[in-house]
C-alpha positions as protocol buffer text, in pm:
chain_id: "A"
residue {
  index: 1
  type: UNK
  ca { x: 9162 y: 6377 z: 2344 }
}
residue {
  index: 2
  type: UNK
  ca { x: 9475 y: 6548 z: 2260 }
}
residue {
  index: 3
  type: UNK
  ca { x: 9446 y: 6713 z: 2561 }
}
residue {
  index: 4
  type: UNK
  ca { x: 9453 y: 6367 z: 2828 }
}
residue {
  index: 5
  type: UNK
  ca { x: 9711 y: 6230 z: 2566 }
}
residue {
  index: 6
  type: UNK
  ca { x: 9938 y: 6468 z: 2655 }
}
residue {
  index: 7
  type: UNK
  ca { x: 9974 y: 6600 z: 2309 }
}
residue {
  index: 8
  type: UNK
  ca { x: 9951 y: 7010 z: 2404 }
}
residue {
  index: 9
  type: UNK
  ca { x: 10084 y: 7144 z: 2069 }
}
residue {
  index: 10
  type: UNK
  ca { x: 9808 y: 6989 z: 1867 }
}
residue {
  index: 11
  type: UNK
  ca { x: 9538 y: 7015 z: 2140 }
}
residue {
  index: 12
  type: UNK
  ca { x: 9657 y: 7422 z: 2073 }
}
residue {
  index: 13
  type: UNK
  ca { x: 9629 y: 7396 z: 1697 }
}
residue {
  index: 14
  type: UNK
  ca { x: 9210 y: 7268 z: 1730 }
}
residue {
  index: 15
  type: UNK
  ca { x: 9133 y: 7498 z: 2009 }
}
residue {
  index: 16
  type: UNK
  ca { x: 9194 y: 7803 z: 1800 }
}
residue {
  index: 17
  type: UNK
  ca { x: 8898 y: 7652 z: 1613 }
}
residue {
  index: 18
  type: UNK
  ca { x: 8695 y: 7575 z: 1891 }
}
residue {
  index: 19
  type: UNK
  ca { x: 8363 y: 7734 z: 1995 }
}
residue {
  index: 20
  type: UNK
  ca { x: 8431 y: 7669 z: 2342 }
}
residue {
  index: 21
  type: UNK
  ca { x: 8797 y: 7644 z: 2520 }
}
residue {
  index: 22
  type: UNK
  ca { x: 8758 y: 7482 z: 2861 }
}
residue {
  index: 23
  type: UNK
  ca { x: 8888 y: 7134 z: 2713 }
}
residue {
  index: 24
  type: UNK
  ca { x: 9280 y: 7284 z: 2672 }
}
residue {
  index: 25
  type: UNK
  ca { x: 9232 y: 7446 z: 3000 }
}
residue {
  index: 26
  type: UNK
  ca { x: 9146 y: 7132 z: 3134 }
}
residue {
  index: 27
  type: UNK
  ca { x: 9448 y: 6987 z: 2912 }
}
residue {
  index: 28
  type: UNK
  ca { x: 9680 y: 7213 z: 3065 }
}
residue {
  index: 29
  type: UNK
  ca { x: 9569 y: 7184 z: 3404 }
}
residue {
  index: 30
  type: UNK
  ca { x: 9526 y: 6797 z: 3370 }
}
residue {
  index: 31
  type: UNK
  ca { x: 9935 y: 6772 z: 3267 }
}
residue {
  index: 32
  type: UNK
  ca { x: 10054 y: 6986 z: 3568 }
}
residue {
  index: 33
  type: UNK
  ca { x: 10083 y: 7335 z: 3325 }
}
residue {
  index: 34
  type: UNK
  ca { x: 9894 y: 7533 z: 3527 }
}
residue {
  index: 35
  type: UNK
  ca { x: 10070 y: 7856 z: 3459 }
}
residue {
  index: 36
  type: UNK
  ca { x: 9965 y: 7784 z: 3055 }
}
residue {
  index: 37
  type: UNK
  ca { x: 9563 y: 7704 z: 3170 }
}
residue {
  index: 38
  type: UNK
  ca { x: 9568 y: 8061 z: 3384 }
}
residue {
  index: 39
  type: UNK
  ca { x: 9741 y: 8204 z: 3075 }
}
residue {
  index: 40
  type: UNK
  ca { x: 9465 y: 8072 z: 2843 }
}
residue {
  index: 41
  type: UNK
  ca { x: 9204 y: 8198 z: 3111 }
}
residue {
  index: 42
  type: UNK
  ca { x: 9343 y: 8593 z: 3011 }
}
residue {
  index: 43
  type: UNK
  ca { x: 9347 y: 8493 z: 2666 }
}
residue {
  index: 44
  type: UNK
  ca { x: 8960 y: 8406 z: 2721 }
}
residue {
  index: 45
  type: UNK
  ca { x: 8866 y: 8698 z: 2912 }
}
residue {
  index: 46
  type: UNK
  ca { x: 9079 y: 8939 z: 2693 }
}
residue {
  index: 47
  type: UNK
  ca { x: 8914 y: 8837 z: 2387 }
}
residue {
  index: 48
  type: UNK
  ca { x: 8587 y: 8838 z: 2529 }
}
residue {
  index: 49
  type: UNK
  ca { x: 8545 y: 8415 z: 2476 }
}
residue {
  index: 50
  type: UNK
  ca { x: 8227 y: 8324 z: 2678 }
}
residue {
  index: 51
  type: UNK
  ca { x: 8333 y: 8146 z: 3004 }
}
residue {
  index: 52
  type: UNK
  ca { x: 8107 y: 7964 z: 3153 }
}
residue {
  index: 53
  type: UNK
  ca { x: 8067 y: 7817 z: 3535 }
}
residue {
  index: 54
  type: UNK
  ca { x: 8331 y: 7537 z: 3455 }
}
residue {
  index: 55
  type: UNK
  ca { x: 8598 y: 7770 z: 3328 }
}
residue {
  index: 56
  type: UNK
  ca { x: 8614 y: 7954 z: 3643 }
}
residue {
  index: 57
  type: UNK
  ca { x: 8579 y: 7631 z: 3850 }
}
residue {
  index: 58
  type: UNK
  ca { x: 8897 y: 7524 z: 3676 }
}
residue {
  index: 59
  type: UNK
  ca { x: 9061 y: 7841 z: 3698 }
}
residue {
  index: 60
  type: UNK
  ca { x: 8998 y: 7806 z: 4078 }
}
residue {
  index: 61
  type: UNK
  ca { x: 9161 y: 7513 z: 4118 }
}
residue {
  index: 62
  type: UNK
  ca { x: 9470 y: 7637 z: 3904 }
}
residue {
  index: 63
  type: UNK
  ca { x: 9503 y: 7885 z: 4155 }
}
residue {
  index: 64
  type: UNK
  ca { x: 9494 y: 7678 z: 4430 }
}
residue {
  index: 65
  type: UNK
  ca { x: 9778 y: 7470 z: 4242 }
}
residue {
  index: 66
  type: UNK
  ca { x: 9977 y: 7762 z: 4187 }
}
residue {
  index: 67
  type: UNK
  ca { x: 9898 y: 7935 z: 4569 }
}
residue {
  index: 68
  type: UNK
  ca { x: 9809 y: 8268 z: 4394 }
}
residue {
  index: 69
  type: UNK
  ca { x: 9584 y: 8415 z: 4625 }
}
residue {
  index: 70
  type: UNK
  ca { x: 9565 y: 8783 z: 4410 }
}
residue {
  index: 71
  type: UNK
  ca { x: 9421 y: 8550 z: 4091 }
}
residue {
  index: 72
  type: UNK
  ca { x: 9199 y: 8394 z: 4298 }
}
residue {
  index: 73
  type: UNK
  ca { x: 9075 y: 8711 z: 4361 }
}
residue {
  index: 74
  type: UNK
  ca { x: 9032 y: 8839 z: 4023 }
}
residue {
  index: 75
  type: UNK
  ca { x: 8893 y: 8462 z: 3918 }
}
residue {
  index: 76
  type: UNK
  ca { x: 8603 y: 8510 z: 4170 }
}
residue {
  index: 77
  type: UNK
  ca { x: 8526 y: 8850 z: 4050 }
}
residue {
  index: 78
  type: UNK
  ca { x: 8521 y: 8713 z: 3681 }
}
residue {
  index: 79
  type: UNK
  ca { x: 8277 y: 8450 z: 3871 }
}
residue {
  index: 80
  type: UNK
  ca { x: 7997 y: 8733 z: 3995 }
}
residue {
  index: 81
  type: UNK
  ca { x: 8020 y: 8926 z: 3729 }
}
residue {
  index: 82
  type: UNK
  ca { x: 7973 y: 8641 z: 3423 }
}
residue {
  index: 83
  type: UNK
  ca { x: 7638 y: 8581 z: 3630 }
}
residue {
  index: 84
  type: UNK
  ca { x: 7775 y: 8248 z: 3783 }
}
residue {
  index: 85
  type: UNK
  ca { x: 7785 y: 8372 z: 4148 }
}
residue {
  index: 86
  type: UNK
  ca { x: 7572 y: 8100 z: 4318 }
}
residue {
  index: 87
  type: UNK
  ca { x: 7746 y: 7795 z: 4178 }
}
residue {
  index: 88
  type: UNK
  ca { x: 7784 y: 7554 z: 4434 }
}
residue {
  index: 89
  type: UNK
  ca { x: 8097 y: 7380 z: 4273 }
}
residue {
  index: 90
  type: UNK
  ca { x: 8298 y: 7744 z: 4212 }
}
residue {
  index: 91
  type: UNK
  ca { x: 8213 y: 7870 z: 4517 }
}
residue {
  index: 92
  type: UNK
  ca { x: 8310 y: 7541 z: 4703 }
}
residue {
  index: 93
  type: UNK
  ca { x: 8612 y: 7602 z: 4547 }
}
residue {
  index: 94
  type: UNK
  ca { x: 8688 y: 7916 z: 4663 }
}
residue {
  index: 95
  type: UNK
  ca { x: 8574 y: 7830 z: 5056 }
}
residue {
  index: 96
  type: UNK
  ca { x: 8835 y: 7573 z: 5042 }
}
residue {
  index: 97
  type: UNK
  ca { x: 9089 y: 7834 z: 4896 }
}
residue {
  index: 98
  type: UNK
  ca { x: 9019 y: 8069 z: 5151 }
}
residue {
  index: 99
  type: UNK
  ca { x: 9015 y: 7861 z: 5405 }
}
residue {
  index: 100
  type: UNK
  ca { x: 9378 y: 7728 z: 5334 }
}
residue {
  index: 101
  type: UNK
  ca { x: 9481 y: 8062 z: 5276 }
}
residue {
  index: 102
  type: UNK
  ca { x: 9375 y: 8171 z: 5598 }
}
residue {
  index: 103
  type: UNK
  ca { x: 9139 y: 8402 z: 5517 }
}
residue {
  index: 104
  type: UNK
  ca { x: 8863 y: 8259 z: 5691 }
}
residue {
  index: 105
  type: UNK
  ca { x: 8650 y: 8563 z: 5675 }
}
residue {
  index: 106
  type: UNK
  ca { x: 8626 y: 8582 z: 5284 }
}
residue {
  index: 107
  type: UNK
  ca { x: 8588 y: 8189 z: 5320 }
}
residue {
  index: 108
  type: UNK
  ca { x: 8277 y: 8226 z: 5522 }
}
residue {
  index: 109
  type: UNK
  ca { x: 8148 y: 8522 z: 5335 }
}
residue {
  index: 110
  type: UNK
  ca { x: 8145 y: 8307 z: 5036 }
}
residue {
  index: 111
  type: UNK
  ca { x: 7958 y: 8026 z: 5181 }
}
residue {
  index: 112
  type: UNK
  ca { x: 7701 y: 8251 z: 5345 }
}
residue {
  index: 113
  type: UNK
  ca { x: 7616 y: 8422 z: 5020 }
}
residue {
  index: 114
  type: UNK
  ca { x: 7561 y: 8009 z: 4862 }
}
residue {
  index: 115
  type: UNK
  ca { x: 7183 y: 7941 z: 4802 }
}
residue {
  index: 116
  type: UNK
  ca { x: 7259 y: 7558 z: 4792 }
}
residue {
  index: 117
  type: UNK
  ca { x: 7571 y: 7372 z: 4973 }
}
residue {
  index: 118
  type: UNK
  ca { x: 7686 y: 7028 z: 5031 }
}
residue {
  index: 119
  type: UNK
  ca { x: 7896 y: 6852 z: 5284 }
}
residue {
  index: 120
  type: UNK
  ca { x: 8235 y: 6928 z: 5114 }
}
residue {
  index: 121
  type: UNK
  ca { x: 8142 y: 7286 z: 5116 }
}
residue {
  index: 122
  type: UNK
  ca { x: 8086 y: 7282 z: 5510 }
}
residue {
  index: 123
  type: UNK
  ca { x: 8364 y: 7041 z: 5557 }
}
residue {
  index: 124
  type: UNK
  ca { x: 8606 y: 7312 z: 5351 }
}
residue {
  index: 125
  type: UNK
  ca { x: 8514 y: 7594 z: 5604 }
}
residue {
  index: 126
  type: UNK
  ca { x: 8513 y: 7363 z: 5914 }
}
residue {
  index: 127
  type: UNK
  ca { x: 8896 y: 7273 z: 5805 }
}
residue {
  index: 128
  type: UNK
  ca { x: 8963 y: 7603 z: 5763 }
}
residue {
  index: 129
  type: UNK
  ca { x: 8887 y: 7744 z: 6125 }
}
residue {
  index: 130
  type: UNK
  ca { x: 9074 y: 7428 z: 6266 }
}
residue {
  index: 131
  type: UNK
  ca { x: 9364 y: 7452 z: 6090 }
}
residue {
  index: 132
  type: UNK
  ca { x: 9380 y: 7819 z: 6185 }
}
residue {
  index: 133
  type: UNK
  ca { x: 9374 y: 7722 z: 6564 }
}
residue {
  index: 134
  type: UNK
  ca { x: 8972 y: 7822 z: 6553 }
}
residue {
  index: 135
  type: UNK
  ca { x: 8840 y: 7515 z: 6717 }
}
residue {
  index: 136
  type: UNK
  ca { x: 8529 y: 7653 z: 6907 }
}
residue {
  index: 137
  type: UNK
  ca { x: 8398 y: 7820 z: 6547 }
}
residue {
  index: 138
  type: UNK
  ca { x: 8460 y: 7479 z: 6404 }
}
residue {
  index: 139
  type: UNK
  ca { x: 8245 y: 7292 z: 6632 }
}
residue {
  index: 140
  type: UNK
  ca { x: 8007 y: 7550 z: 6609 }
}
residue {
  index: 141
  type: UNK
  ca { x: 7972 y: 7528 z: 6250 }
}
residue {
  index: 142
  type: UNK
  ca { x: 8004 y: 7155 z: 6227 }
}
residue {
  index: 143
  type: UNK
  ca { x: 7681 y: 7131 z: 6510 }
}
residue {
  index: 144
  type: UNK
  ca { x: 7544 y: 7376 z: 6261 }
}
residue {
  index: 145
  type: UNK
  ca { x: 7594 y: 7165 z: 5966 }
}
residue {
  index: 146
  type: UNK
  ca { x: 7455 y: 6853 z: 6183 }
}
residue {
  index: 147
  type: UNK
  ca { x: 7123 y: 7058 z: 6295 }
}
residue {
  index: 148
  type: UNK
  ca { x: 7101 y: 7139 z: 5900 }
}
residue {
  index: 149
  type: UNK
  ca { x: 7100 y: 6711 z: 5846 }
}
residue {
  index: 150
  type: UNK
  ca { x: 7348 y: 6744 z: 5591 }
}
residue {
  index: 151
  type: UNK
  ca { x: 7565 y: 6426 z: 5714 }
}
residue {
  index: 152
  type: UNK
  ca { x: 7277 y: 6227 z: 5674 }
}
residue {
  index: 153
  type: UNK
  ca { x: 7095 y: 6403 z: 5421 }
}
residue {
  index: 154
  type: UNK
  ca { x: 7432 y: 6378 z: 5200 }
}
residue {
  index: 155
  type: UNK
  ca { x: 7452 y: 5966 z: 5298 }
}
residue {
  index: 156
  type: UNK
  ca { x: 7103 y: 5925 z: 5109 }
}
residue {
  index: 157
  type: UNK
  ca { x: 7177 y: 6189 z: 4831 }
}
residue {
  index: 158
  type: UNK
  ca { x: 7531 y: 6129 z: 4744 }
}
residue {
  index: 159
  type: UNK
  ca { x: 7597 y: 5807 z: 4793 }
}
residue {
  index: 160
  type: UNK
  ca { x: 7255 y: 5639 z: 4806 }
}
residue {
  index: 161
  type: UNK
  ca { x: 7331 y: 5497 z: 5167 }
}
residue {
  index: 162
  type: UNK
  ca { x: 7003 y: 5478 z: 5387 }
}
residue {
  index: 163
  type: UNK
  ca { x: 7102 y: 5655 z: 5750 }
}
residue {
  index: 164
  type: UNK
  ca { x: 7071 y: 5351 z: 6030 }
}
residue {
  index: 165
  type: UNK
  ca { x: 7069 y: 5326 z: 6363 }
}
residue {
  index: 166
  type: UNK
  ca { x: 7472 y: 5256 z: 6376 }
}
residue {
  index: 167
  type: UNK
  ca { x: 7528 y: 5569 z: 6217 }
}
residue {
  index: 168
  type: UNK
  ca { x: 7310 y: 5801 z: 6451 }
}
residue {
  index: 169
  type: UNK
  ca { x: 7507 y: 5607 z: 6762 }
}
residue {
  index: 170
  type: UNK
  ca { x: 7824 y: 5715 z: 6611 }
}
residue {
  index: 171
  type: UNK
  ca { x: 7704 y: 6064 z: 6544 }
}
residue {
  index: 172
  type: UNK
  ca { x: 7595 y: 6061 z: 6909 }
}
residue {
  index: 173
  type: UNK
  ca { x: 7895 y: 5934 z: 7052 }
}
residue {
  index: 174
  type: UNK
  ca { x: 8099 y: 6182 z: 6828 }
}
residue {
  index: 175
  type: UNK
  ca { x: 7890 y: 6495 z: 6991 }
}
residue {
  index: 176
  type: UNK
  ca { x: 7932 y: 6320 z: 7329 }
}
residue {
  index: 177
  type: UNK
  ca { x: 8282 y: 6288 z: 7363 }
}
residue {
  index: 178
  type: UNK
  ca { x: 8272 y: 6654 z: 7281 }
}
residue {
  index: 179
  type: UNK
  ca { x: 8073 y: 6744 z: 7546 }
}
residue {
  index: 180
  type: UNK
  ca { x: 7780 y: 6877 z: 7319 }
}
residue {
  index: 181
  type: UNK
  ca { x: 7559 y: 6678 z: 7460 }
}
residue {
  index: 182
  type: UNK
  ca { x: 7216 y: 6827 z: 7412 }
}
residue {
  index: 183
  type: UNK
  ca { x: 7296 y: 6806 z: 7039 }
}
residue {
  index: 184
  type: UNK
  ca { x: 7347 y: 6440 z: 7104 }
}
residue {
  index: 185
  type: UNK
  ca { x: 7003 y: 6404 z: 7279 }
}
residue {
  index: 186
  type: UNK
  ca { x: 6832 y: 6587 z: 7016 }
}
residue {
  index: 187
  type: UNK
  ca { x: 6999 y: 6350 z: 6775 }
}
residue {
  index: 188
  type: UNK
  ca { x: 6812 y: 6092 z: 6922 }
}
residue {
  index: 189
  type: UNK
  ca { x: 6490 y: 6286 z: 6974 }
}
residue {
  index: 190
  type: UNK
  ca { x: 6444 y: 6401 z: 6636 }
}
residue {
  index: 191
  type: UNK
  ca { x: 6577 y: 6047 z: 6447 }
}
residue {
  index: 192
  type: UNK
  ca { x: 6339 y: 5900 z: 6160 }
}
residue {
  index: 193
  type: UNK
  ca { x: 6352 y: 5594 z: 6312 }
}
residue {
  index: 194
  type: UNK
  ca { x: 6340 y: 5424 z: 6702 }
}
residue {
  index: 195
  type: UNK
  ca { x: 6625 y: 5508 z: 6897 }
}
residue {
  index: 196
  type: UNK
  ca { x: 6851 y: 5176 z: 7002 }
}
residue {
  index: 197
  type: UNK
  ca { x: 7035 y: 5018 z: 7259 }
}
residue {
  index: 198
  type: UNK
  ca { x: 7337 y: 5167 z: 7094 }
}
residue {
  index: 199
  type: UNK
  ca { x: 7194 y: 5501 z: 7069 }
}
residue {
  index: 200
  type: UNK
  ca { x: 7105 y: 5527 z: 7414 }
}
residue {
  index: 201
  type: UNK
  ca { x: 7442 y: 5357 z: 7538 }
}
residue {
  index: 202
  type: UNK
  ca { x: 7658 y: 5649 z: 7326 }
}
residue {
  index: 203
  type: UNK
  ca { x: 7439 y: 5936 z: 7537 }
}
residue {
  index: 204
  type: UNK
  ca { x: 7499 y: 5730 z: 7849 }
}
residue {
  index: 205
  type: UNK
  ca { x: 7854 y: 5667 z: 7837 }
}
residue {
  index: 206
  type: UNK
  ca { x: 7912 y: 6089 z: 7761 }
}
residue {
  index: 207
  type: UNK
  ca { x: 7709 y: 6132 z: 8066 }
}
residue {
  index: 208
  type: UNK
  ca { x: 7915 y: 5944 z: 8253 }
}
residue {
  index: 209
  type: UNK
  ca { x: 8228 y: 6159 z: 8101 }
}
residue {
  index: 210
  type: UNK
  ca { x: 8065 y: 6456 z: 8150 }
}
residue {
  index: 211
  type: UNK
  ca { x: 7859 y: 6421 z: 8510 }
}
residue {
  index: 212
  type: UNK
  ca { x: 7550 y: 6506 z: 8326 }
}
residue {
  index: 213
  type: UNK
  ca { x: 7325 y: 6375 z: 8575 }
}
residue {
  index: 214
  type: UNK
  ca { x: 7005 y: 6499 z: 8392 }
}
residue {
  index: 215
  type: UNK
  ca { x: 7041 y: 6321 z: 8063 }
}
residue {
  index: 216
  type: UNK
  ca { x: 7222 y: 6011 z: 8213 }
}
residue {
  index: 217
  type: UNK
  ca { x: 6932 y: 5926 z: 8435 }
}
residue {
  index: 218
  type: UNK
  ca { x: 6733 y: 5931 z: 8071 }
}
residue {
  index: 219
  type: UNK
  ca { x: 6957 y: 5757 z: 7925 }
}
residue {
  index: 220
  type: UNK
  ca { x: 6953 y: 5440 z: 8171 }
}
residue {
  index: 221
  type: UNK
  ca { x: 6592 y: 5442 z: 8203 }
}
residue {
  index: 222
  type: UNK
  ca { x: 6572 y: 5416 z: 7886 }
}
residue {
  index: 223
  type: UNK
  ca { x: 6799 y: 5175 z: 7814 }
}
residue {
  index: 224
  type: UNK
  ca { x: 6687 y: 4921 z: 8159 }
}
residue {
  index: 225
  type: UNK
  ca { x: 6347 y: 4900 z: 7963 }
}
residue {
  index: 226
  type: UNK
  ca { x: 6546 y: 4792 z: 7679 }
}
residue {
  index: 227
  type: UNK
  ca { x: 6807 y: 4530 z: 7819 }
}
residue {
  index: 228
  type: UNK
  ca { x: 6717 y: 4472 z: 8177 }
}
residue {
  index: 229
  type: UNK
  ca { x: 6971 y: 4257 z: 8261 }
}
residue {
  index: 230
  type: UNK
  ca { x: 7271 y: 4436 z: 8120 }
}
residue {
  index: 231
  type: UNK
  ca { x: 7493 y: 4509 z: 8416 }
}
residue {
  index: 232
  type: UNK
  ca { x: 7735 y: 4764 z: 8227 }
}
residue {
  index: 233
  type: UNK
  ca { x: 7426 y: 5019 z: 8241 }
}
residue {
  index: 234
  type: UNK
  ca { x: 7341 y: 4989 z: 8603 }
}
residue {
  index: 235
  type: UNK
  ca { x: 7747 y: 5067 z: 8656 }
}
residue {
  index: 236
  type: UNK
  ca { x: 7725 y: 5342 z: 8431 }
}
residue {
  index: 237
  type: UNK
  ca { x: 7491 y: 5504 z: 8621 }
}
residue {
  index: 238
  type: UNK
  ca { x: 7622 y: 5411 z: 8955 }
}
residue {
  index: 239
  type: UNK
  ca { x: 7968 y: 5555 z: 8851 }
}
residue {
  index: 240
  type: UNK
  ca { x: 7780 y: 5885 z: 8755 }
}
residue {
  index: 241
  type: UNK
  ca { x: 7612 y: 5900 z: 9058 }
}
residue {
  index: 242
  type: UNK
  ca { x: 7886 y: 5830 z: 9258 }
}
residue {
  index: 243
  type: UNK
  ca { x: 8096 y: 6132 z: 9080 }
}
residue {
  index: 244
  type: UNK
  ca { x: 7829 y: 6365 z: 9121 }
}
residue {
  index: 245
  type: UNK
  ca { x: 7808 y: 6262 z: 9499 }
}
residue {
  index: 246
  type: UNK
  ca { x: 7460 y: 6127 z: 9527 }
}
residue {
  index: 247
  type: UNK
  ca { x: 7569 y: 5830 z: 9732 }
}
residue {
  index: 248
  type: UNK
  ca { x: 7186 y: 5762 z: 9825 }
}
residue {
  index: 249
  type: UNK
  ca { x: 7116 y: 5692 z: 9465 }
}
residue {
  index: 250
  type: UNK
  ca { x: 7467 y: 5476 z: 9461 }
}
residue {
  index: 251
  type: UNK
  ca { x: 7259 y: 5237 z: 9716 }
}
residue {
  index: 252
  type: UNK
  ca { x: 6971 y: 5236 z: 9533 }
}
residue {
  index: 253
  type: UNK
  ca { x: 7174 y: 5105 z: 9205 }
}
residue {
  index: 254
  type: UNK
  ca { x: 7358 y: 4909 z: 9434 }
}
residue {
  index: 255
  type: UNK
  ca { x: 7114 y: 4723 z: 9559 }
}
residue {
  index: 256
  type: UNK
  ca { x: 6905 y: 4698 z: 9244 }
}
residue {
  index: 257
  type: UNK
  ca { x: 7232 y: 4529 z: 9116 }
}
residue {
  index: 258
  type: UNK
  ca { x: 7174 y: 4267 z: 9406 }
}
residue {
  index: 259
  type: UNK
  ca { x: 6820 y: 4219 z: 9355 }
}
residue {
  index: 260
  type: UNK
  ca { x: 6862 y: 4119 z: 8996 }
}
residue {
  index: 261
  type: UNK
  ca { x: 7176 y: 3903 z: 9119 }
}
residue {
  index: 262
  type: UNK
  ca { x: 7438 y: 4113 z: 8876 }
}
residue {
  index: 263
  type: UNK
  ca { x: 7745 y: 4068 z: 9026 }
}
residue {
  index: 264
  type: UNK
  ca { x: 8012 y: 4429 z: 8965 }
}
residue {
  index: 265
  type: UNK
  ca { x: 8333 y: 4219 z: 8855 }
}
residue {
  index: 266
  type: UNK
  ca { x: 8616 y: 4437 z: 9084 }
}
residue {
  index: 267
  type: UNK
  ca { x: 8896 y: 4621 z: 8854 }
}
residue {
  index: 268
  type: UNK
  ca { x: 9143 y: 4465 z: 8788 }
}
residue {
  index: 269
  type: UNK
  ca { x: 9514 y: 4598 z: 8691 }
}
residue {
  index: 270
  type: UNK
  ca { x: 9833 y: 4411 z: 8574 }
}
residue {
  index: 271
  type: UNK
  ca { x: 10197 y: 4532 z: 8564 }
}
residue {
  index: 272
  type: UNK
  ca { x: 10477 y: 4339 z: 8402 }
}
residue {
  index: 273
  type: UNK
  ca { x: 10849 y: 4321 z: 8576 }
}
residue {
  index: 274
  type: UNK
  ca { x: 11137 y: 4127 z: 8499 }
}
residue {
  index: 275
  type: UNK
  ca { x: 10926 y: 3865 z: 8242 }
}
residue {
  index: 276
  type: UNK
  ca { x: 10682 y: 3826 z: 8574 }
}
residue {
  index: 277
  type: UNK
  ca { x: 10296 y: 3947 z: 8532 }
}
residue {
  index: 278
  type: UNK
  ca { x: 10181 y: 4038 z: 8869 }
}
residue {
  index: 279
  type: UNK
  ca { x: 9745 y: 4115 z: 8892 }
}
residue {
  index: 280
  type: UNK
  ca { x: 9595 y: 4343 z: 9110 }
}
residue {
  index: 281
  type: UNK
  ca { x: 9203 y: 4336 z: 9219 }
}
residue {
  index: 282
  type: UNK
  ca { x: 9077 y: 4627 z: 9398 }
}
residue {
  index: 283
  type: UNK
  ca { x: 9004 y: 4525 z: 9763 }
}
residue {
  index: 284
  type: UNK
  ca { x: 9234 y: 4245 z: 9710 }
}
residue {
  index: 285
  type: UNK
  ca { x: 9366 y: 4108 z: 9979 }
}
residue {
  index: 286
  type: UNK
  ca { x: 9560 y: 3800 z: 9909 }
}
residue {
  index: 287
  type: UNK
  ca { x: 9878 y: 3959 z: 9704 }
}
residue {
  index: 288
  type: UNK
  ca { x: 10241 y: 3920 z: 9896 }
}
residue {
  index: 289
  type: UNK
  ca { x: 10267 y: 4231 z: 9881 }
}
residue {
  index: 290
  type: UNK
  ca { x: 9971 y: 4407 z: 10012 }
}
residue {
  index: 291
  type: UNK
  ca { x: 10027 y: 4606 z: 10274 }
}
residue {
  index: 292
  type: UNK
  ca { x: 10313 y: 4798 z: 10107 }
}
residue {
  index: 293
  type: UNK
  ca { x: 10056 y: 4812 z: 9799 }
}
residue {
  index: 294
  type: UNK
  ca { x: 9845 y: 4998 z: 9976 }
}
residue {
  index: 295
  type: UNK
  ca { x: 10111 y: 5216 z: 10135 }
}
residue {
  index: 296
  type: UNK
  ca { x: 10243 y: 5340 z: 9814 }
}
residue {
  index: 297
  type: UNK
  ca { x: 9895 y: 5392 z: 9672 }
}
């Protein structure tokens, strides 16, 4: 109490008394005297005051405050050898000190050596290898971390938020855009529920991106069972198709479009001069201008 009240002095005078110090620690580190809670830490150890798992996850986090990487150090040793190696909440700690630190190594020692971890301890060593220009490792543990189902496992856990179908499409289109898309298809594949419309549309749309011809011809099949007369699929797959020079299978889409009278609305483009809005259609014909339209194109 004396502690959050900002009374130190007398917070001082009962912890002298007290069985247990990690309330003035927390005092101290609560009121921004950080250099006074790591003081009282030595004071602890020095005296041979049991610490337990929440003393060193405070001490931690003083460190961090104070960016002293060589008390860090001793902090985590005072971690394995009290017995308290495997706590999830220290150790988290300590990944995400690493990490910003820039000693990504001893970050992902630390995590490997964790029996249990949660999505803020992944999301502390994924941070660390981007913001330490180590993009590839961070996709590679962040697909890791989504093989593991932590994202959604952590959704139900943590915040008692049941996983639906909006989420997985978001997850997909995430992966997608990233090119990783076999780890978008297994999304789908390996979902506790029936993949969507949306789901499929995500993995169709990165296809189309990414000239996957393979999983985009999935993807539409699956997705003409589902909405038949949805013309944006059919151009989806026409437009991958078209990129990956299968002009045969351009017709056939083509004409499928014409069978089921869907009608490709031509692109359109508009350009602003002098308070004037002039439209372009491709194949147009009919602007002022179109034969030195054409020429400049």
């Amino acid at each position: 109490m004396y502690s959050k009240c900002g009374s130190i002095d007398d917070a001082h005078c009962v912890f002298d008394e007290m069985p247990k110090k990690n309330a003035i620690i927390a005092g101290y580190e609560l009121h921004g005297y950080s250099e006074e809670a790591l003081s009282m830490y030595y004071d602890m150890r020095d005296s041979g005051v049991p610490m337990d798992h929440f003393t060193f996850s405070m001490i931690i986090r003083t460190c961090a405050r104070l960016a002293s990487l060589e008390h860090a150090k001793q902090a985590h040793a005072g971690l394995v050898r009290h017995g308290f190696g495997l706590d999830i909440v220290a150790n988290t700690l300590l990944v995400d000190f690493y990490s910003k630190w820039g000693r990504i190594e001893d970050a992902h020692h630390v995590f490997d050596q964790m029996p249990n971890k949660n999505v803020i301890s992944w999301n502390a060593l994924i941070a660390g290898y981007g913001n330490h220009g180590r993009g590839d490792e961070a996709v590679e543990m962040f697909e890791k971390m989504l093989q593991e189902g932590m994202i959604f496992e952590s959704m139900s856990r943590d915040y008692k938020i049941k996983p639906r179908a909006m989420h997985y499409a978001c997850m997909i289109e995430l992966l997608g855009q990233e090119g990783n898309l076999d780890e978008a298809f297994a999304i789908i594949r390996t979902a506790p529920l029936k993949p969507t419309a949306n789901m499929w549309a995500a993995l169709l749309t990165a296809c189309r991106i990414h000239e996957n011809l393979e999983l985009g011809k999935i993807a539409a099949e699956e997705l003409y069972g589902m909405e038949p007369e949805k013309q944006s699929n059919y151009v989806v797959l026409l437009n991958i198709y078209n990129s990956c020079g299968k002009l045969k299978e351009v017709a056939a889409v083509a004409q499928t479009l014409r069978r089921k009278d869907l009608r490709m609305l031509p692109a359109c483009s508009w350009i602003e001069i002098k308070k004037q809005v002039h439209i372009f259609h491709s194949g147009d014909e009919r602007h002022a201008q179109t034969r030195e339209i054409y020429e400049k194109l």
